[in-house]
C-alpha positions as CSV (number, residue, x, y, z in Angstrom):
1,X,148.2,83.6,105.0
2,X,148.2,83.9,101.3
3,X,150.6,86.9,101.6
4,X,153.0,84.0,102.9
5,X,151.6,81.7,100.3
6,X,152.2,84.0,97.5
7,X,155.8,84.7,99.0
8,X,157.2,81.6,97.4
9,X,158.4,80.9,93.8
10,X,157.1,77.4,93.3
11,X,153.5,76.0,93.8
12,X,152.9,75.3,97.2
13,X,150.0,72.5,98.0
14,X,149.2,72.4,101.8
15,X,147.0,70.8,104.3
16,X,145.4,72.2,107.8
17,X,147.0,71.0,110.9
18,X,144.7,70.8,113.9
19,X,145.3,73.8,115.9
20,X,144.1,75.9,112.7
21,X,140.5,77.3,112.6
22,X,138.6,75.1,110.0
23,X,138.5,78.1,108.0
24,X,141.6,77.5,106.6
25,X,140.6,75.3,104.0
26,X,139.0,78.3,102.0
27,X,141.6,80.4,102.8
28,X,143.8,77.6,101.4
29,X,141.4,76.7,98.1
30,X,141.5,80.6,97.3
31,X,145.3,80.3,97.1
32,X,144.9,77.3,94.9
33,X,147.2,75.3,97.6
34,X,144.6,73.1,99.0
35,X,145.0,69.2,99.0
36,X,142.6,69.0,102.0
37,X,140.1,66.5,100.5
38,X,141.0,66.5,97.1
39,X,143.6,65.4,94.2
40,X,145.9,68.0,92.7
41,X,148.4,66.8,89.5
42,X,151.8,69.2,89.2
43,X,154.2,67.5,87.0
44,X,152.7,64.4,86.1
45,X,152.5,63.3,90.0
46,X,149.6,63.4,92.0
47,X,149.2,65.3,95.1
48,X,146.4,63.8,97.1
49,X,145.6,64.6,101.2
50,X,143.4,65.4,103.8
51,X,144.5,67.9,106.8
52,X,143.1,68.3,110.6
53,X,143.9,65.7,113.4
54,X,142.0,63.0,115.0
55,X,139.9,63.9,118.2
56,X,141.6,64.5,121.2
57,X,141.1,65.4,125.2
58,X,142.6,69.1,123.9
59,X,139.6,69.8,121.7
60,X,141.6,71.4,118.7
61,X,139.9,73.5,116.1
62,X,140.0,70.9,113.5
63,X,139.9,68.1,114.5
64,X,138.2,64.7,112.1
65,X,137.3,61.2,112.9
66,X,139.4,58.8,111.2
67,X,136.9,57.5,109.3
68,X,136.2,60.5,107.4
69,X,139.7,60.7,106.8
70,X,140.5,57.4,105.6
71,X,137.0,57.4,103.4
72,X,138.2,60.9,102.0
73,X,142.0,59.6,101.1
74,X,140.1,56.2,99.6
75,X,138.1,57.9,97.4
76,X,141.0,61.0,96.1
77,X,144.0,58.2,96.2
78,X,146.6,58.1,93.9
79,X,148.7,55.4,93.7
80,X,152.1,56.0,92.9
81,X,151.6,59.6,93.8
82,X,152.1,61.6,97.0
83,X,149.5,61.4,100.2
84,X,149.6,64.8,102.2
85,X,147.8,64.7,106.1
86,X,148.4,65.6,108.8
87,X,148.2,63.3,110.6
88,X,150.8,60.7,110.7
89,X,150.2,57.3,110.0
90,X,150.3,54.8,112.9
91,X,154.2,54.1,113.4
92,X,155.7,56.7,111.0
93,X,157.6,59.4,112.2
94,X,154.1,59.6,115.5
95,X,156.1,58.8,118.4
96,X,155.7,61.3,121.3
97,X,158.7,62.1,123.8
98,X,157.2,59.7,126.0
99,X,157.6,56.8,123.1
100,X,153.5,56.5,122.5
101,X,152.2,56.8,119.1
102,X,149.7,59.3,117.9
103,X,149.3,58.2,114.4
104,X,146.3,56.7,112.5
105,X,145.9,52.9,112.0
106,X,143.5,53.8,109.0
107,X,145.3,56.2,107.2
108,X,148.7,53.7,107.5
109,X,145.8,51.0,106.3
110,X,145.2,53.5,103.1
111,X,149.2,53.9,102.4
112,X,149.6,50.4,102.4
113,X,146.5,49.7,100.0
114,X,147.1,53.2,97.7
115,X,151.0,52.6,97.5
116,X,152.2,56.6,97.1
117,X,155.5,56.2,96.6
118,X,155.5,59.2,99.3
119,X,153.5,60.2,102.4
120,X,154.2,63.4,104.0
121,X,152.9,63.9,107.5
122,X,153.5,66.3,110.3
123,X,151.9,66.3,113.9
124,X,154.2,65.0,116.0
125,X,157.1,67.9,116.3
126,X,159.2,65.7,118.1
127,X,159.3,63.1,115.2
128,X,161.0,64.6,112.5
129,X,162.2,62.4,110.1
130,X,161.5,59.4,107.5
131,X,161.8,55.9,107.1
132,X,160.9,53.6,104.4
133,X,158.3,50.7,104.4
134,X,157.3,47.9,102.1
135,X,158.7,50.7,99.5
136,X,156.6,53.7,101.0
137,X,158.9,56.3,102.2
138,X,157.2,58.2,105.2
139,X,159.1,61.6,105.9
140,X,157.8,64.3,109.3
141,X,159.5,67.4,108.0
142,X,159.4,68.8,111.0
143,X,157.6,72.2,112.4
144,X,158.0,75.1,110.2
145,X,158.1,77.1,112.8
146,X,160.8,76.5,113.7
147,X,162.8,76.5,110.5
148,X,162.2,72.8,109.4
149,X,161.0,71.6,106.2
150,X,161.8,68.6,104.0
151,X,163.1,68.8,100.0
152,X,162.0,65.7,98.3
153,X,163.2,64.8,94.5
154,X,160.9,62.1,93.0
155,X,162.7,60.2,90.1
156,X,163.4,56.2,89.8
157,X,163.9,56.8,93.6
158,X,162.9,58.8,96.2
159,X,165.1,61.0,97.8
160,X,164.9,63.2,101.0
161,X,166.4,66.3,102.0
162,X,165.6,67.1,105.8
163,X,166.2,71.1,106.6
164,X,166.5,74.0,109.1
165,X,165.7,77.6,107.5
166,X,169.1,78.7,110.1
167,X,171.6,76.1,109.2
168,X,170.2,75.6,105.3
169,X,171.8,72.0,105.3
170,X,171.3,69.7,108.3
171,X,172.2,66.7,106.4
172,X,172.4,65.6,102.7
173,X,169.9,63.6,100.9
174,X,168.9,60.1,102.0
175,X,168.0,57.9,99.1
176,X,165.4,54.8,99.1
């Protein structure tokens, strides 16, 4: 992993998803990538997150109650800034094929009291994409694995770039 970390030019700050061994977080912290659990400033923005997924029948390898989630996000939020998890929150971008949702009430509970201008979530592979709430702009990039990823450009607005490695350009920037 941090021969993949190292491969890009930029500073890359990640989270664990939940089919990743809980080791991940050091592996992570040595990189100096990791917003699991903590607050990370590049820019003048703050990064701020917490990685895994919430319990399940499946039994991933890292998997956290929500309310050592939400209490972890509480206490490293930074309004205005940019919340990182896993995760999705309840209703953004966590819709399964069959239409349920698979997001967390209490980390969309923490977006709406922090206010990041940004919340960056993955999960749900089948909901890539973003929307825009009460001024929040929630964006699923996608799975990596297969190619997608998301380019966001913070300035008076937010703007979002959702991408596949084999095409380069799926669609231009959306602005909110």
């Amino acid at each position: 992993m941090n021969r993949f970390l190292g491969a890009f030019e930029s500073r890359v700050l990640a989270v664990p998803g939940n089919c990743d061994p809980p080791e991940t977080v050091g592996v992570l912290e040595d990189a100096h990538a990791s917003l699991h659990g903590r607050q990370v400033t590049f820019k003048g923005t703050g990064f701020f997150g917490f990685g895994g997924g919430l319990p399940s029948p499946a039994h991933m390898p890292f998997e956290v109650d929500e309310e050592t989630m939400v209490a972890s996000l509480a206490t490293i939020g930074a309004g205005g800034g940019v919340m990182v998890t896993h995760t999705p929150p309840y209703g953004m971008n966590d819709r399964s094929r069959s239409g349920r949702s698979h997001g967390s009430k209490g980390i969309l509970r923490i977006a709406k009291e922090l206010r990041p201008r940004l919340v960056l979530s993955g999960h749900m592979h089948e909901a890539r994409g973003e929307c825009e709430e009460d001024g929040i702009v929630f964006v699923n990039p996608g799975p990596a694995r297969e190619g997608f990823y998301a380019v966001a450009e913070l300035g008076q607005q937010v703007k979002i770039d959702l991408l596949r490695a084999e095409t380069m350009k799926e669609r231009r920037l959306k602005t909110f």
